[in-house]
N, C-alpha and C positions, 0 to 999 in steps of 0.2 A: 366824185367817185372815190370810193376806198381803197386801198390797196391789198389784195389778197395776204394774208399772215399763215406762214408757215410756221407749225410748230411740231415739235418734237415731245413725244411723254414718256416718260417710263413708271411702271409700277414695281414696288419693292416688297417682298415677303419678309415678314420677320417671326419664328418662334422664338417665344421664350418659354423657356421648360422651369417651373417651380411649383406650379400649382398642380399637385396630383391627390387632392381633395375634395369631397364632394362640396363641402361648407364654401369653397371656393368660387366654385363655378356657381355653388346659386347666389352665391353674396355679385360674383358678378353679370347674374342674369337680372337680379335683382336693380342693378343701378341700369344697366341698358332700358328693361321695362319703364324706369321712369322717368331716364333721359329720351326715350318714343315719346310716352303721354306727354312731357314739357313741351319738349319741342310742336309737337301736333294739335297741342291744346286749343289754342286760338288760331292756329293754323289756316288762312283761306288762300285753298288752292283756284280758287277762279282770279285771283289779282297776282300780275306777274313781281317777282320778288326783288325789288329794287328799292332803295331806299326815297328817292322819289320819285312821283309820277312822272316826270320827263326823262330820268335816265335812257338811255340805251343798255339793253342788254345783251351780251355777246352769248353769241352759241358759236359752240365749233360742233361741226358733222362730219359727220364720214360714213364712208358704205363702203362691204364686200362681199363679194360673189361667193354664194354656199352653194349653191347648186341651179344649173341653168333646166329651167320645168319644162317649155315648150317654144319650139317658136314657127308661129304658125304664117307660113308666106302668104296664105291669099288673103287671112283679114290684117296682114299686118302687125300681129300683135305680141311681144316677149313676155314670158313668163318666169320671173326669177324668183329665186330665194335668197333674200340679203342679210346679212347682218348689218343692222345699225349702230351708231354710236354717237351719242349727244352727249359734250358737256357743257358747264356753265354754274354759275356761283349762285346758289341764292342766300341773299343776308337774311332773311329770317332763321334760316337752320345752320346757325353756329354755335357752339359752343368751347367750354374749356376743359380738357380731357383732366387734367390736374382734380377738376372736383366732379369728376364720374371716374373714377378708377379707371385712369387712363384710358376710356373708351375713344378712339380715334374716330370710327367710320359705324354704320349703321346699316343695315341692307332694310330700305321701307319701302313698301309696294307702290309703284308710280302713280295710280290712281290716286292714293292720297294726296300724294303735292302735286303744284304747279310743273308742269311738262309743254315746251315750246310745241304748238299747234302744225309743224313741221307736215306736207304732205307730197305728195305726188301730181306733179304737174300736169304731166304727159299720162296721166290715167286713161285706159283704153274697159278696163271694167272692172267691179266689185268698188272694195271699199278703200280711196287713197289714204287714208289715214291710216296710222298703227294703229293695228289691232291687238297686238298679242303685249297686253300691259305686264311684262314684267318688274324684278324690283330694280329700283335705283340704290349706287353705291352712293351715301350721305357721310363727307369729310365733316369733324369739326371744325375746318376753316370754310365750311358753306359749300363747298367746291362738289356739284353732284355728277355722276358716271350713270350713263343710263345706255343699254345695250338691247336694242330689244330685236328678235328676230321678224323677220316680214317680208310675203309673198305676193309680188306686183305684176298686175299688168299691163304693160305701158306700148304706146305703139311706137311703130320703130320702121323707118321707111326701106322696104327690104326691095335689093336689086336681084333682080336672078339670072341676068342676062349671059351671065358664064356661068350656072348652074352645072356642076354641082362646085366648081372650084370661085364661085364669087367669096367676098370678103363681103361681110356687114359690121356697121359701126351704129349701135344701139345706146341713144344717150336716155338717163334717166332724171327730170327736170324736180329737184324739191325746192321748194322755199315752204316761208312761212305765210300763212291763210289769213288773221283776223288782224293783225301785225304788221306795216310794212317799216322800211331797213331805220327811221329812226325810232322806234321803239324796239325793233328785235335787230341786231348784228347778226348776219352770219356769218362765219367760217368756218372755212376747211379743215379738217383734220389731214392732212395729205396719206395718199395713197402710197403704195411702192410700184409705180408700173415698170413692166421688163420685155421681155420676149415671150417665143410660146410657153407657152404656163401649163399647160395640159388639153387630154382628147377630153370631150364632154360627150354624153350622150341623154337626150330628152328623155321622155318618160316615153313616146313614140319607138324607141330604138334609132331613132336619125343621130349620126356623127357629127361632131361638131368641134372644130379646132379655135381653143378661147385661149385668143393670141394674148390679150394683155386690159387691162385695167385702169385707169386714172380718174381725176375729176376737176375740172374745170370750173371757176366760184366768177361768176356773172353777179352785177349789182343791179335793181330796177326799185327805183322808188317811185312808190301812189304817194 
């Protein structure tokens, strides 16, 4: 068994102000267009990106709560809107900013590349997979940021026995689907959980007090 890895990211903005010419910006739309085609040229997004086939590959995940949709007590079922968040390196998509006009990162639509098969465990209906392919942020040290939004429905064993003042604890189960832990690593991205965080209300108009957030990284190898 692994040991859960917390880690910490931060993201850094930088402008640099000198370029206020048109000849500029196309000279550097110019090298991005063909630092896309290199990189994607030979690109096969159905093999996972590791230098060999026995590697392990790590993913760290995370989710959070955008908006709670419905939660229906007689079939049992939660209805959320989550933000996702996968990262992970892949060594096909590196390169050296020095010889692309210092192009650092790339935004390329995720259907292109290779994307961990990550789903919904505890699916109660529709589709567990992501659906809503957004792009991925692509580092030239390999390192990809992928954010994608997605609306689940998972069931959730509700009590109602002090209705209306019970408390429900709704867990949402992902792993990965075609992949088990020595070919795909998971990990967490950590949450920040606290106290009451805010009133919620479903799309029903039902009140709802969403105490708090976290996520717990369980291991099972096939």
């Amino acid at each position: 068994m692994r040991s859960s890895l917390l880690i910490t990211h931060s993201v850094t903005f930088v402008v640099i102000l000198g370029c206020l010419t048109t000849p500029c910006k196309a000279s550097a739309n110019r090298y991005a267009d063909q630092l896309y085609e290199d990189l994607l040229y030979y690109y096969n997004k159905n093999v996972r990106p590791v230098k060999n086939a026995s590697d392990v590959l790590q993913v760290k995940f995370g989710a959070s709560l955008i908006r709670l949709i419905d939660v229906d007590e007689i079939s049992q079922v939660l209805t959320t809107n989550l933000w996702l968040e996968m990262q992970w390196v892949d060594d096909k998509l590196k390169w050296e900013p020095e010889k692309w006009d210092n192009i650092k990162k790339l935004h390329v639509p995720s259907d292109q590349i290779w994307t961990p098969d990550i789903l919904l465990y505890n699916n109660a209906d529709g589709d567990p997979h992501i659906t809503i392919m957004s792009d991925a942020l692509v580092y030239h040290t390999g390192v990809i940021v992928w954010k994608p939004p997605a609306i689940y429905k998972s069931f959730c064993p509700i009590d109602i026995e002090y209705f209306p003042y019970d408390k429900q604890s709704c867990s949402l189960k992902f792993g990965g689907w075609t992949y088990n832990g020595f070919f795909l690593d998971l990990q967490q991205i950590p949450s920040k959980p606290g106290d009451v965080v805010e009133t919620k209300y479903d799309e029903k108009g039902n009140e709802y007090q969403y105490l708090e957030q976290g996520m717990d990284l369980s291991f099972f190898y096939r």
